[in-house]
C-alpha positions in Angstrom: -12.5 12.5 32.1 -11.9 16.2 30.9 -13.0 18.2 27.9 -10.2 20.2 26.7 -11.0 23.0 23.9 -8.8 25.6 22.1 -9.9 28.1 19.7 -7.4 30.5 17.1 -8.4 34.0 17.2 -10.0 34.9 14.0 -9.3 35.1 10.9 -6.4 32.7 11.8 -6.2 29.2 10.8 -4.1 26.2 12.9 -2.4 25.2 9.4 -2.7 25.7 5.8 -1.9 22.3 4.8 -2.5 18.5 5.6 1.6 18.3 6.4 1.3 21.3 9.3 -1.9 19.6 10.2 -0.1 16.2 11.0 2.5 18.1 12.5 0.6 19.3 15.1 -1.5 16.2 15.5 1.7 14.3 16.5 2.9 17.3 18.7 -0.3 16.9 20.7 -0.2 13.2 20.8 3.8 13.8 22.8 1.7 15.4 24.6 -0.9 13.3 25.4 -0.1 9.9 24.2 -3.2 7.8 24.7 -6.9 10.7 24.6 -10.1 9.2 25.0 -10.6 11.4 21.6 -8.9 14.1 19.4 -10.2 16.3 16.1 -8.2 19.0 15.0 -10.3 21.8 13.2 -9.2 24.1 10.7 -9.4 26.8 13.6 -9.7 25.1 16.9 -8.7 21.9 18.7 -10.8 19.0 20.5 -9.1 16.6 23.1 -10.8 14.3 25.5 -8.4 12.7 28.0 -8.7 10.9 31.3 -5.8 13.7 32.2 -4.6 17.1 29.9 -1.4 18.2 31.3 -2.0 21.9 30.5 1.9 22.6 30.7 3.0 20.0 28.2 -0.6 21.2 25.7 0.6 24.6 26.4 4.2 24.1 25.1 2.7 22.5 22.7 0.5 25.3 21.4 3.4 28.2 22.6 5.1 27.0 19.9 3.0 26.7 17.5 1.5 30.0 17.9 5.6 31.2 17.4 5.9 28.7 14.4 2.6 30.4 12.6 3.7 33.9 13.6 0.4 35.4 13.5 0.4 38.7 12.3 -0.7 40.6 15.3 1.4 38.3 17.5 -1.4 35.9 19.3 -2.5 33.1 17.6 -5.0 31.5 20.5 -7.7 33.1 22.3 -7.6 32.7 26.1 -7.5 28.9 26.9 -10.0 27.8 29.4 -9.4 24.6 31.9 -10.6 22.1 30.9 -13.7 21.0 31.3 -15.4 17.9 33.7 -17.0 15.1 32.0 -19.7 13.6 34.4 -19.8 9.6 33.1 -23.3 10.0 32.0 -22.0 12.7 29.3 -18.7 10.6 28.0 -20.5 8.8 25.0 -22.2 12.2 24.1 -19.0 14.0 24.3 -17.3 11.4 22.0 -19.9 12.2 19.8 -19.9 15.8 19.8 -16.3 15.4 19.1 -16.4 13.3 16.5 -18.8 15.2 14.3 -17.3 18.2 14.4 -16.2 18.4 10.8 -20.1 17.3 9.9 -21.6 20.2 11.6 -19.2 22.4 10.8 -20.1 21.2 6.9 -16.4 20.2 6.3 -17.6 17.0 5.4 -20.9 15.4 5.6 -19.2 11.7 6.7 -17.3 11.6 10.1 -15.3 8.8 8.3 -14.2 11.8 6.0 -11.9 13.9 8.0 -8.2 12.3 8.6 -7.7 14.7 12.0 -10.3 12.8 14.1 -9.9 10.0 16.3 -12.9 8.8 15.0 -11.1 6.3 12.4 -9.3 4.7 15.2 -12.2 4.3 17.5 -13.5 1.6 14.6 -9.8 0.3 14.0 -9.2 2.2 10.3 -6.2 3.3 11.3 -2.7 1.5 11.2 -1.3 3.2 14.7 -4.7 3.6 16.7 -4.9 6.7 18.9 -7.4 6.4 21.9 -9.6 3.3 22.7 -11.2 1.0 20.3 -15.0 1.2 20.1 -17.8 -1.2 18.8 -20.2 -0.5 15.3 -22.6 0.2 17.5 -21.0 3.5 18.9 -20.1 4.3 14.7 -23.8 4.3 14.2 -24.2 6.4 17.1 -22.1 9.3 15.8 -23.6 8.6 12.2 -26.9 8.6 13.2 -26.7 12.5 13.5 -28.5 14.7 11.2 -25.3 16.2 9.7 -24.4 12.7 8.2 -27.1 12.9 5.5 -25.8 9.8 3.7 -25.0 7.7 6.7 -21.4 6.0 7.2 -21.5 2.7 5.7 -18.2 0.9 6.0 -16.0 0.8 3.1 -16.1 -2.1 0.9 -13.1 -3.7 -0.6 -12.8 -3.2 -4.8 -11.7 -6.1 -6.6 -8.9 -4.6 -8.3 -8.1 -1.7 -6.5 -5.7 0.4 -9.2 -2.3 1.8 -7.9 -3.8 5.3 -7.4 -6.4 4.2 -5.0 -4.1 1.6 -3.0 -1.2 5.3 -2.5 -4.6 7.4 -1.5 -5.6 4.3 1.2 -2.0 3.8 2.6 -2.0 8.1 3.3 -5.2 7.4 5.4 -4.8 4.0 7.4 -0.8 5.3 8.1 -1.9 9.1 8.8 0.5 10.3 6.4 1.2 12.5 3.3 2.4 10.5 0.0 6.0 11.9 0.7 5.8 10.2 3.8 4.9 6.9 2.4 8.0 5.6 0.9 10.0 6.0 4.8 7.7 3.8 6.2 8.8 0.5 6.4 5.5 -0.7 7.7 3.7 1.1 4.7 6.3 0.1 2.3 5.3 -3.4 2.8 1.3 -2.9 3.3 1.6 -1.5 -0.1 3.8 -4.4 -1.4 1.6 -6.9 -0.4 -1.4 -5.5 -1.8 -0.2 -4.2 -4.7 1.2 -7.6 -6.1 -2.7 -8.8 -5.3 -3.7 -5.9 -7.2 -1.4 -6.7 -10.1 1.3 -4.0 -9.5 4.5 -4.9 -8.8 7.4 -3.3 -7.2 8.5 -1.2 -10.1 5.3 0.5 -10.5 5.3 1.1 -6.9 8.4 2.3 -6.4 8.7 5.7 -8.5 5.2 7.1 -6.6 7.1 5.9 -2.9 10.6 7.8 -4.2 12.2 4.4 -3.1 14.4 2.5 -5.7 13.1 -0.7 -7.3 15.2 -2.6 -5.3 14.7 -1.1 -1.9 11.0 -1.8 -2.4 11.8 -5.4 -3.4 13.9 -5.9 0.4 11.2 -4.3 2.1 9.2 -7.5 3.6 5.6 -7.6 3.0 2.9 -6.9 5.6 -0.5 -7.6 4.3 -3.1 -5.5 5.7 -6.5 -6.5 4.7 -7.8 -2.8 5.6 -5.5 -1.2 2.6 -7.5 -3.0 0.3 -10.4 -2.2 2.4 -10.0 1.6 1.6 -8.7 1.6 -1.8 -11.8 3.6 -3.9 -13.7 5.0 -0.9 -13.8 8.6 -1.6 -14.0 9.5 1.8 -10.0 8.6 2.2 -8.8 10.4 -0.6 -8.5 13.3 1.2 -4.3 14.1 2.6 -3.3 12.4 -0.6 -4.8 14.7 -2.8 -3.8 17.8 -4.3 -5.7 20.6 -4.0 -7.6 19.9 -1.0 -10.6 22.3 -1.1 -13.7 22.6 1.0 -15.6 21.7 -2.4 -13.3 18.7 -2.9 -14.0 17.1 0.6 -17.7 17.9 0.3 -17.6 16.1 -3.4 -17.0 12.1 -2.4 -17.8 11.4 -6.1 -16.4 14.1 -7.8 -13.3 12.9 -10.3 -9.9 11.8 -8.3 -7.6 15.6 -7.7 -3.9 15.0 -9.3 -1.4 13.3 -7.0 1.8 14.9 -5.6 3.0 18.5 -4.6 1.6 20.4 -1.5 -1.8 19.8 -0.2 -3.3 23.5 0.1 -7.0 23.8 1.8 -9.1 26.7 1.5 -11.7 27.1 4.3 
């Protein structure tokens, strides 16, 4: 298993917003469809793999250094190979990997951060990337002293409003709210649990930019875990607007407007 690492050069960021950020997290995924783990930083990239093609990461990052036209022309300092994880060191990696955005006091729960892998390793996620892993190896990671709260596991509301149910469909479907309303698959995750919620298609339908009646010929696919996410803080963060350091550190501050671009200030 190898360690791949890339870091911007300073001051430069990999993307100003969550909808760059996704970009680039699918780009990478082409690139490596199944990683044993993957966090995108606001300055640097982690991938664990059981292979890293170096030309397809690097065509990958080529262009995005050309699409974020750095200033001065370079984007990424000089990549190193990766490196060699001895099987003693895997789970540790993982680890380090996943709590990247704790220790770098992004967020102070890995559960928080929407470009990590760690979602999917405990099956929060509608498309898993990498491998599933047990509760035990989430307590692992949240057992660190940058998760000063811990990382329970969300808890289902009873009537989760509309609001909460658009913020849980961005997280479990890794998408930005304009994104919602093209998936089918979300489309009808929402429709299922937003008429257990009350809400029916007409409310739904203006927030998805989808008719009334497209949302009513959208089959329903109930997902137990959009419930399951609706009101946990810690997945309000790609549907949100603005998306600051001191909102993503603030799980109980009040809920940012919806809509429009999601700008983040590191």
């Amino acid at each position: 298993m190898l360690h791949f690492c890339a870091h911007t050069v300073r001051p430069h960021p990999l993307f100003h917003t969550w909808s760059e950020g996704l970009e680039l997290w699918r780009a990478l995924l082409r690139a490596v469809p199944h990683p044993q783990a993957l966090c995108l930083m606001p300055d640097h990239i982690h991938l664990v793999a059981d292979a890293v093609p170096r030309r397809r990461i690097g065509a990958v990052l080529s262009g995005w250094a050309r699409r974020r036209a750095a200033p001065d022309g370079r984007l990424f300092r000089r990549v190193d190979p990766p490196t060699r994880i001895t099987p003693s060191h895997v789970r540790r990696t993982l680890r380090y990997v996943h709590l990247n955005p704790c220790r770098a006091q992004l967020v102070d729960d890995p559960l928080a951060w929407p470009l990590s892998t760690h979602r999917d390793a405990i099956g929060l996620t509608a498309h898993r990337v990498g491998p599933r892993r047990n509760q035990r190896f989430h307590r692992y990671v949240a057992s660190d002293e940058h998760v000063p709260r811990g990382s329970p596991m969300p808890i289902a509301p009873a009537r989760p409003d509309l609001q909460d149910l658009l913020f849980a469909a961005c997280a479990l479907y890794r998408c930005t709210r304009s994104e919602l309303g093209r998936q089918v698959h979300a489309r009808g995750a929402l429709l299922s649990a937003g008429r257990a919620a009350g809400h029916g298609p007409a409310a739904l339908a203006a927030p998805l930019g989808v008719t009334d009646r497209t949302l009513r010929r959208t089959p329903a696919r109930p997902d137990p875990r959009l419930a399951l996410l609706a009101g946990d803080p810690r997945f309000r963060v790609i549907g949100s607007e603005p998306t600051t350091h001191a909102h993503m550190m603030e799980y109980s501050g009040p809920l940012p407007p919806s809509g429009g671009t999601q700008v983040m200030t590191w």
